[in-house]
N, C-alpha and C positions, 0 to 999 in steps of 0.2 A: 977233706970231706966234712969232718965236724966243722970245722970251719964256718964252712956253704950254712948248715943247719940251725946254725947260731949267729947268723946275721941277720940280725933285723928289721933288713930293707928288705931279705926274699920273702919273709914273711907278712910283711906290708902288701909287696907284689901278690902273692899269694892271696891273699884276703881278698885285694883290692879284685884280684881275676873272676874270683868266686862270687863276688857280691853282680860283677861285668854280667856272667853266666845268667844268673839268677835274674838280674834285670834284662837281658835281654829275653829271655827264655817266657818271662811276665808278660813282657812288651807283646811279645809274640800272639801271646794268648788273648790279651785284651784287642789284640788287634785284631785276632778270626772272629771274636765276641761281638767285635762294632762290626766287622764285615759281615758277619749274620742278623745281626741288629736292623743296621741300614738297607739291607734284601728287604728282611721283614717291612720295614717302614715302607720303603719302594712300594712293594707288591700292595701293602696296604691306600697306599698315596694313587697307586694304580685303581685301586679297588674304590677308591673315594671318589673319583675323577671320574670315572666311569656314573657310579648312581646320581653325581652332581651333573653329568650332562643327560641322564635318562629323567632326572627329576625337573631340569630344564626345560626339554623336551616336555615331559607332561603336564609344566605349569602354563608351557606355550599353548600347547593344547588347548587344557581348561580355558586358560583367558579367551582364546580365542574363540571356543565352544561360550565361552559366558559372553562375551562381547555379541556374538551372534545373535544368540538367544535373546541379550538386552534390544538388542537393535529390533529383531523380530516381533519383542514384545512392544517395543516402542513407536511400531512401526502400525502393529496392531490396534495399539490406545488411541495412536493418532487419527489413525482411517475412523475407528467406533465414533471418535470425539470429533472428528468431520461430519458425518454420517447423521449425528445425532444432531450438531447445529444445524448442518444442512436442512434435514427435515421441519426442524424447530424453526428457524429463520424462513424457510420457505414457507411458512404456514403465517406468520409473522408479517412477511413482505406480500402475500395475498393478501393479507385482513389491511395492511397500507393502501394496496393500491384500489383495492374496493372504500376505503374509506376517503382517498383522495377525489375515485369517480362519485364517491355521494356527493363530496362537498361542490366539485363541478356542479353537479346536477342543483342542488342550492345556488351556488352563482349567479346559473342560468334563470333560475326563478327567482331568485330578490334581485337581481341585478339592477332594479330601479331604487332600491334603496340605499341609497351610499353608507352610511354607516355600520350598517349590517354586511353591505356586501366587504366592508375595509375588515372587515372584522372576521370575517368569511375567510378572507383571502390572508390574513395571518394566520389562521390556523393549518390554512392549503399551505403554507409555507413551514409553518411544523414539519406537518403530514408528509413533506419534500423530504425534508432531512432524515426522517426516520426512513423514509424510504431507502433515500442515497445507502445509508447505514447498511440493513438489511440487505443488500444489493451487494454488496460488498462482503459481508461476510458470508455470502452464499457464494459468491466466485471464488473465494479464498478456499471454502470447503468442496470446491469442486461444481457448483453450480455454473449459468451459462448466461448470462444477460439477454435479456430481450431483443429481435433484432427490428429495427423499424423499415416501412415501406418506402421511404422515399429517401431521397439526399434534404440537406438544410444548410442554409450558407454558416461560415464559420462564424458570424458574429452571434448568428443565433445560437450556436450553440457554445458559444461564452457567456452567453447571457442566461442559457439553460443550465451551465455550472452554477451562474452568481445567485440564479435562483434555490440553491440546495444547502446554500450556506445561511449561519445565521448571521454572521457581520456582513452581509449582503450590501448594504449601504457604505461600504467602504470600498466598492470595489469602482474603479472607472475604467470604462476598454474603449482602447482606441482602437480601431480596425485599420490597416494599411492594405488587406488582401481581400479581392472582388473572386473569391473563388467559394465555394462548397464543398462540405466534407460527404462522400458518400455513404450510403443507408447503414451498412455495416458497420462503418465505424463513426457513427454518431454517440452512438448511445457509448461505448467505450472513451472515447475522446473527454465527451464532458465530464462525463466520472471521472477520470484523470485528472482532470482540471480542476472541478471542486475538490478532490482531495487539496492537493496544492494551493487554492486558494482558501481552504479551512486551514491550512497548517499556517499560511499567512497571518490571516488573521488572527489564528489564537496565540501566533511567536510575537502579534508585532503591539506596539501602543495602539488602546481601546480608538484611538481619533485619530490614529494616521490612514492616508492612503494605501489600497493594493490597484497597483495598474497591471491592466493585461494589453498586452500591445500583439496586435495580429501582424508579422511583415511576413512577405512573400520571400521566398529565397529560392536558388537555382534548381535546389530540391524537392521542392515541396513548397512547404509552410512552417514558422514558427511561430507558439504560443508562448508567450516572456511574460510571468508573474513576478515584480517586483514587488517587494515588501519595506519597510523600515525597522526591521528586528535588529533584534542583537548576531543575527545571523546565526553560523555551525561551528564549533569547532574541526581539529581535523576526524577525529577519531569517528565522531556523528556522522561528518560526511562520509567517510571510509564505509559506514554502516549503510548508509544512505544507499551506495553507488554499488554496497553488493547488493540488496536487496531491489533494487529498480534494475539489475543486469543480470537477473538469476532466472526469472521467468519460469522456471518448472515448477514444482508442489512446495507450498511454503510450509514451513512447518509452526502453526499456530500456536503452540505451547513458547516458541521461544521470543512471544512479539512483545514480552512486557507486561507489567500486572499496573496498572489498567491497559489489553494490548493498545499497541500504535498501528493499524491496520493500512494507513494512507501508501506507504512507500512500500509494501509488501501486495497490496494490490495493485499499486500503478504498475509495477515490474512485471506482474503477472498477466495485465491486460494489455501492454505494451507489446512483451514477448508475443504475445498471442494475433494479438490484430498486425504488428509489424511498424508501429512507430517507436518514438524512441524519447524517453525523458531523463534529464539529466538535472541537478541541483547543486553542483558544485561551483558555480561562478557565486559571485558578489555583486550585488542591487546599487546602481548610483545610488544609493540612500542609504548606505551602510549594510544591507541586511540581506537577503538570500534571493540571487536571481535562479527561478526555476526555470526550464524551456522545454516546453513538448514539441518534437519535430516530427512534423507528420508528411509524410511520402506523396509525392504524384499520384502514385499507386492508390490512394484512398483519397482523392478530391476530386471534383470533377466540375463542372464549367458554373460561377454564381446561376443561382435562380434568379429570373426576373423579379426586380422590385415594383409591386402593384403598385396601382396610382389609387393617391388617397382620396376616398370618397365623401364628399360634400354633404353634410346632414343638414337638413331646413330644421333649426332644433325649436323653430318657433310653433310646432304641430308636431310632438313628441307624440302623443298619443294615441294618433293617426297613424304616422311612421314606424312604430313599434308594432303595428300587427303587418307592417308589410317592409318585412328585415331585407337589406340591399348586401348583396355577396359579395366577400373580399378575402382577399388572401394573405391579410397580415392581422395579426393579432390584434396590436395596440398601434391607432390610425391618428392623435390625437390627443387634445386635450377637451374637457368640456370647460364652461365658463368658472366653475367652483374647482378647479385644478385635477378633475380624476379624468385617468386615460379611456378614451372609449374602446373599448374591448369590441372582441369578436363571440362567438359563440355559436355548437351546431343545435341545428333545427331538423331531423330526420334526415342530417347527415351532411347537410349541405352549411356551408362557415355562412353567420351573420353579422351584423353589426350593429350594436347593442348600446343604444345612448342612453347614455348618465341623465336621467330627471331631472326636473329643478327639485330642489329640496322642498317639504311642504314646510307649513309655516309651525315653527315650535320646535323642528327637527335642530339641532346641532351641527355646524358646521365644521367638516373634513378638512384638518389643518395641512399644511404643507405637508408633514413630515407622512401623513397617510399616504398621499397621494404619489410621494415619491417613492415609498416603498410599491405602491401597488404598479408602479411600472417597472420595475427594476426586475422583480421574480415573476409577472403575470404570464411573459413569453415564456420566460423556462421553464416555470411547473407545469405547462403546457406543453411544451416539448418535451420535458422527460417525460411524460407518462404516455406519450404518444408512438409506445413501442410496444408490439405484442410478446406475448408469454413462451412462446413455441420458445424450445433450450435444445440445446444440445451442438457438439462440433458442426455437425451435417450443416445445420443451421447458418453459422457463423459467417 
């Protein structure tokens, strides 16, 4: 038995079992420690998860409470900021069209003086464009266009777009289609048009051609402005084809600083009367074919073309107090190259020969003359639409 107690190895064992005990007995302990630790953690990881999805929740909220609010508010500035061109421009586009019927009424009365009346009738050709303008930003803010009494064939009212443009002299149309667009959609139609033929001409070289080509198709009609620009890229066009396919309330803050009002009006007038304009092809000429397609539904059978009436211009001053009636505007040319115009006389259309020049007066170059036939039909036919607004209207 002394033996047992005095060997070295039991007491090895011995220690060794003791230190066993001890470390496991630690183990033990540190091990309930991490298992009430990681409870802890848990319940709190719970506790975390939970106010990170109520705090979610409340951010969603907010955003969307804020997003509302912005909208509402933006919704608000936009209507005020309609509201207020609206009235502004309609005050605007009266003081236009009152100051277009003065310069008529001047027409009327120097009409025998050609240098005055050339002079006359570029300023009626101003007076056009600022119109177009004004007319435009009143339908964008909700205004209604004028509607006219009668139909007019389609050539006339191309020539009532070229008239609203300043590059006016650049435009040439050919007509392929003996039809008329009806009353209601006259005055929309051209507006369309000259937008498109203004954006031609200010995308394309100062001396190139815009042709407008009238053809008839299964549907309707097409109006084809060909330019020589540098054309669109895709992203432009992408821009282009929402805004000319949107049709409802455009939102005028987002059109550009200085805005670009052309293809956020066409869209809007298109939607509304029911044709349809696109600008996504390419122009034999490198540069942007646009094409207004206008429906069955809004043309109706050509107007008869008067027959042109015979002036004795050799007793001008005899013939002038007794005016012979006709139903086209420009019938002619006089000897000195200016169009013999029409003109009303208590309501009834006249025709109004060009004088001889007196002697000392100045002579109306070409380039007068050609102007004063180009826009003389159109500013005449745009403004040959009444005021009454509104859907009922349309």
């Amino acid at each position: 038995m002394t033996s047992l107690f005095e060997d070295p190895l039991l007491w090895v064992l011995l220690v060794v079992l003791i230190a066993a005990v001890f470390a496991v007995t630690r183990a033990r302990r540190t091990n309930v420690q991490l298992r009430a630790s990681n409870n802890t953690l848990q319940g709190e990881l719970v506790t975390t998860r939970g106010q990170l999805t109520d705090l979610q929740a409340r951010h969603s909220s907010e955003s969307s409470r804020h997003a509302s609010d912005l909208e509402e508010v933006r919704k608000d500035a936009e209507s005020a900021t309609k509201a207020t061109l609206k009235s502004a421009v309609g005050t605007l586009a009266t003081l236009a069209e009152e100051q277009l019927a003065l310069l008529d009424e001047l027409q009327q009365k120097y009409g025998d003086h050609r240098a005055f009346l050339a002079d006359l009738m570029l300023v009626d050709h101003t007076g056009s464009q600022f119109s177009r303008r004004t007319k435009g930003i009143s339908v964008l803010c909700g205004g209604w266009l004028g509607r006219r009494d009668r139909d007019a064939s389609v050539y006339d009212v191309a020539r009532s777009a070229q008239g609203r443009i300043r590059s006016f002299e650049r435009v040439r149309i050919h007509s392929q289609a003996n039809v008329a667009v009806s009353s209601r959609a006259v005055e929309p139609v051209a507006m369309v048009l000259a937008e498109l033929l203004d954006n031609a001409t200010k995308y394309s070289a100062p001396g190139s051609p815009v042709e407008i080509n009238v053809q008839a198709v299964p549907t309707g009609i097409c109006l084809i402005v060909d330019d020589a620009g540098l054309g669109m890229d895709q992203e432009t066009k992408a821009r282009a084809a929402s805004l000319l396919s949107a049709g409802g309330a455009v939102d005028i803050t987002s059109l550009g600083d200085p805005p670009k009002f052309g293809f956020a009006l066409s869209g809007k007038l298109a939607a509304h009367y029911g044709f349809h304009v696109s600008v996504d092809a390419v122009s034999p000429y490198g540069g942007v074919r646009a094409v207004i397609r206008v429906p069955e539904s809004l043309l109706t059978a050509e107007l008869p073309t008067p027959e042109p009436v015979a002036l004795d211009t050799s007793d001008e001053d005899e013939d002038e107090d007794k005016p012979t009636p006709i139903a086209s505007l420009v019938i002619g040319q006089t000897a000195g190259g200016l169009p013999k115009r029409r003109r009303r006389r208590g309501g009834a259309v006249t025709v109004v020969p060009s004088s001889t020049p007196e002697h000392g007066s100045d002579e109306v170059n070409a380039e007068t003359a050609s102007r004063l036939k180009a826009f003389a039909r159109g500013t005449a036919l745009g403004r040959d639409s009444d005021n009454t607004e509104g859907p009922q209207n349309q």
